[in-house]
C-alpha positions as CSV (number, residue, x, y, z in Angstrom):
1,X,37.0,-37.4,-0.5
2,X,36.0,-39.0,-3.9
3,X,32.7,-39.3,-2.6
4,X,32.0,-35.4,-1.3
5,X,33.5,-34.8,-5.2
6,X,31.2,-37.2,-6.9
7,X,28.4,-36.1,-4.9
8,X,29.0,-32.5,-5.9
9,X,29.3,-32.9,-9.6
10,X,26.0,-34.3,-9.4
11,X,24.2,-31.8,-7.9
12,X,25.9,-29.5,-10.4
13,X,25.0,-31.7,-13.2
14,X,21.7,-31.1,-12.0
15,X,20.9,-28.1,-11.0
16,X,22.7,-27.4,-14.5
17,X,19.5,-29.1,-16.4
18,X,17.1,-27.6,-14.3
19,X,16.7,-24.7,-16.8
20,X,16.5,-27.4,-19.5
21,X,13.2,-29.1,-17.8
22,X,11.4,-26.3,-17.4
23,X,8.3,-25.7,-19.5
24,X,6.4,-22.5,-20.5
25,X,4.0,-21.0,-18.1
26,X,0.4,-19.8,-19.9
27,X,-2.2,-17.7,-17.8
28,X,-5.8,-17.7,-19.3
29,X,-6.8,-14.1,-19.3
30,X,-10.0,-12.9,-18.3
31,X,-10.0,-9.9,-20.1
32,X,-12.1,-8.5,-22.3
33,X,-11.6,-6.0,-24.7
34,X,-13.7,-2.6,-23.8
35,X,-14.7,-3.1,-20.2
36,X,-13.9,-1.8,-16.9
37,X,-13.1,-3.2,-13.8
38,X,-13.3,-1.2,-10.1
39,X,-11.8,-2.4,-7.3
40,X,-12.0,-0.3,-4.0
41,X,-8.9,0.1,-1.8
42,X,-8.7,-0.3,1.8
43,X,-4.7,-0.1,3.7
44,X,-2.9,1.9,6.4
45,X,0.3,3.2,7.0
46,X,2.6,3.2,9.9
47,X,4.2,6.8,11.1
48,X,7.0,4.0,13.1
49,X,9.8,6.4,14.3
50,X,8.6,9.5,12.4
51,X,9.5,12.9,13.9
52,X,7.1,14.9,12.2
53,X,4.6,13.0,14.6
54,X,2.2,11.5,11.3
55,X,1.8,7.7,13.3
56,X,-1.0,5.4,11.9
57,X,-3.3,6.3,9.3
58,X,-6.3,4.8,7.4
59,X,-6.3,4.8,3.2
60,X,-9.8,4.7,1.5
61,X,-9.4,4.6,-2.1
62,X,-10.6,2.9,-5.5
63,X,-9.0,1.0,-8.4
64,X,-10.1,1.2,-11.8
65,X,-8.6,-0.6,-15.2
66,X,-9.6,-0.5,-18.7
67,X,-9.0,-2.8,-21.0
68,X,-8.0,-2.2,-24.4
69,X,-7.9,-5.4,-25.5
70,X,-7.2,-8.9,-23.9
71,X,-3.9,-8.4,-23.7
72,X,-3.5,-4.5,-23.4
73,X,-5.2,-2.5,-20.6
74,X,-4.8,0.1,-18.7
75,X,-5.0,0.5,-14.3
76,X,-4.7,3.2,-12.1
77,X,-6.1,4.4,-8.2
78,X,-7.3,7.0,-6.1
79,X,-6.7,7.5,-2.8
80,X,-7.0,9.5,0.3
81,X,-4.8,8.8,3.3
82,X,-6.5,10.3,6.5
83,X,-4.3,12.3,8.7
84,X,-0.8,12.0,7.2
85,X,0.2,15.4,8.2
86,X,-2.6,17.0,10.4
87,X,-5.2,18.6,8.3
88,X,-3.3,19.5,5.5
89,X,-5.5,18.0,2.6
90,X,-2.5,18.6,-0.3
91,X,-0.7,16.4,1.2
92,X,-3.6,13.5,2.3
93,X,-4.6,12.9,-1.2
């Protein structure tokens, strides 16, 4: 019994100074202010038990980001999913 007790108090105790250990994380950015990035977009989604009859489709889109400055920036996509809902195209993009 005194053992299971010890034996928990220590792994209290420790997990207790984990926090304590733990050193600050720094990520080198690559950023640079004023330029552009594109990245193009490929995916699928899966229609799995739909009623409306969508199943599988393919996305083809594009990424794009601007950034401000090296630590400000702004992303955002395009994308067209294929056949979501038959041909209605308000609904694919």
């Amino acid at each position: 019994m005194r053992s299971v007790l010890s034996t928990r108090l220590f792994f209290t105790v420790v997990v207790a100074a984990l926090p304590l250990a733990a050193s600050p994380a720094a990520a080198q950015s690559i950023a640079e202010p004023g330029t552009w990035s594109v990245t193009p977009l490929l995916g699928s989604s899966m229609g799995i038990d739909d009623d409306a009859g969508a199943g599988n489709s393919v996305l083809l889109g594009v990424g794009f980001g601007y950034d401000l400055t090296s630590n400000i920036g702004f992303e955002g996509e395009l994308g067209h999913l294929f056949d979501v809902s038959g041909n209605n195209q308000n609904i694919d993009w």
